[in-house]
C-alpha positions as CSV (number, residue, x, y, z in Angstrom):
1,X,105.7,84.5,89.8
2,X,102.3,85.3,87.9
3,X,101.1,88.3,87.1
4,X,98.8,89.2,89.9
5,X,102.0,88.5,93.0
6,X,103.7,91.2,90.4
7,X,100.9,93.4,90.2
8,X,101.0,92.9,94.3
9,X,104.7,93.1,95.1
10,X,105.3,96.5,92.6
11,X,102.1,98.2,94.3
12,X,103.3,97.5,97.7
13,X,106.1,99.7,97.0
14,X,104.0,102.9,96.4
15,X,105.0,104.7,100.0
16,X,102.1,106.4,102.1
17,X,100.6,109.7,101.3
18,X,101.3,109.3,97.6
19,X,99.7,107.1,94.5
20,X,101.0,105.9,91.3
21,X,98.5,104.5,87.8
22,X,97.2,101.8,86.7
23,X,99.4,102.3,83.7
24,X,102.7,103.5,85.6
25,X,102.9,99.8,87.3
26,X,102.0,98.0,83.7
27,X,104.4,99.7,82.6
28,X,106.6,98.9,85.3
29,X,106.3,95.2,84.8
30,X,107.2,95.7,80.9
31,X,103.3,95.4,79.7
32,X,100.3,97.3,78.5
33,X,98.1,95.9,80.2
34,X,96.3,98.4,82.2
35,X,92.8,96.7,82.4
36,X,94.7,93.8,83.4
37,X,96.5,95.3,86.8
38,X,93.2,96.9,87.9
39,X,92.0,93.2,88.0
40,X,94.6,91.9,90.1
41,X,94.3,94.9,92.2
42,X,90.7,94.3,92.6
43,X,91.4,90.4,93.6
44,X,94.4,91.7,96.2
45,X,94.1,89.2,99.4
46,X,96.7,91.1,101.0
47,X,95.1,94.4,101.1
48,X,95.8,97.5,103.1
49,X,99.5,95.2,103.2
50,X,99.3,95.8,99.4
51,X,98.1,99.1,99.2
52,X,96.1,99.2,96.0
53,X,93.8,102.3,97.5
54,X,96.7,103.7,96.3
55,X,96.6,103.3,93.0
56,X,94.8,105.9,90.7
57,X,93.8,106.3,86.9
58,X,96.1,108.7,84.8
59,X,94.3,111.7,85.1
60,X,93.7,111.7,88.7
61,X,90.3,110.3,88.9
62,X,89.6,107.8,91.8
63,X,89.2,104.9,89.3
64,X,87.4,101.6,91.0
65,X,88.2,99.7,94.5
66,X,85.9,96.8,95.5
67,X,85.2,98.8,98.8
68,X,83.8,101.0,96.5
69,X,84.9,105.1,96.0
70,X,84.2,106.8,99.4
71,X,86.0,103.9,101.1
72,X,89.2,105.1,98.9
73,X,88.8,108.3,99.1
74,X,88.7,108.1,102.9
75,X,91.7,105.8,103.0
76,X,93.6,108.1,100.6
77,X,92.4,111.3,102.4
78,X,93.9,109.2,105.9
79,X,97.4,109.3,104.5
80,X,97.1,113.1,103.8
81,X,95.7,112.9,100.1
82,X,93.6,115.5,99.2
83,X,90.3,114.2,97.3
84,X,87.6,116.6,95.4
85,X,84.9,115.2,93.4
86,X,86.5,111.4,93.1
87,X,89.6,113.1,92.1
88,X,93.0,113.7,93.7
89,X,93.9,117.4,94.0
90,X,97.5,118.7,93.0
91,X,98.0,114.7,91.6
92,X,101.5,115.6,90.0
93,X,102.5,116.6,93.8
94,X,101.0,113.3,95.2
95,X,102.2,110.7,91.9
96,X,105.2,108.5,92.8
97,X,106.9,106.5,89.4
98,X,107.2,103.0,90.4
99,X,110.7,101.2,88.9
């Protein structure tokens, strides 16, 4: 399987109304590349299947989505994610650890 169905398949277990990192699914699939599962994310075929809206920098911040940042925030906000100022609020509460 390459990298990007991996990127895909660990995403697509983050559950609705929560997010995970770019860095919590690297790390997931044993890597550090970061950078890396953003670009499969952003090439995902299979989206809102695969739900990279989902998926969040480290420190809460929106980070990119090729629909752009108000699409994601209105997709998160949809599953009962709280955004303020391209950020999530309370993000420990919403984070989920992908294994």
């Amino acid at each position: 399987m390459n990298f990007s169905r991996k990127v895909w398949e660990t995403c697509s277990k983050v559950p609705k109304g929560k997010v995970t990192t770019y860095k919590a699914i690297a790390e997931a699939l044993n890597t550090k590349a970061y950078r890396a599962v953003g670009n499969a994310l952003n090439k995902n075929p299979h989206s809102p299947k695969v739900p990279c809206h989902r998926v969040v920098n480290s420190d809460g911040r929106l980070g990119g989505f090729r629909s752009g940042a108000k699409k994601k925030a209105a997709m998160l906000k949809e599953e009962g994610i709280e955004v303020k100022g391209n950020r999530i609020v309370d993000f420990e509460k919403s984070f989920c650890s992908i294994r």
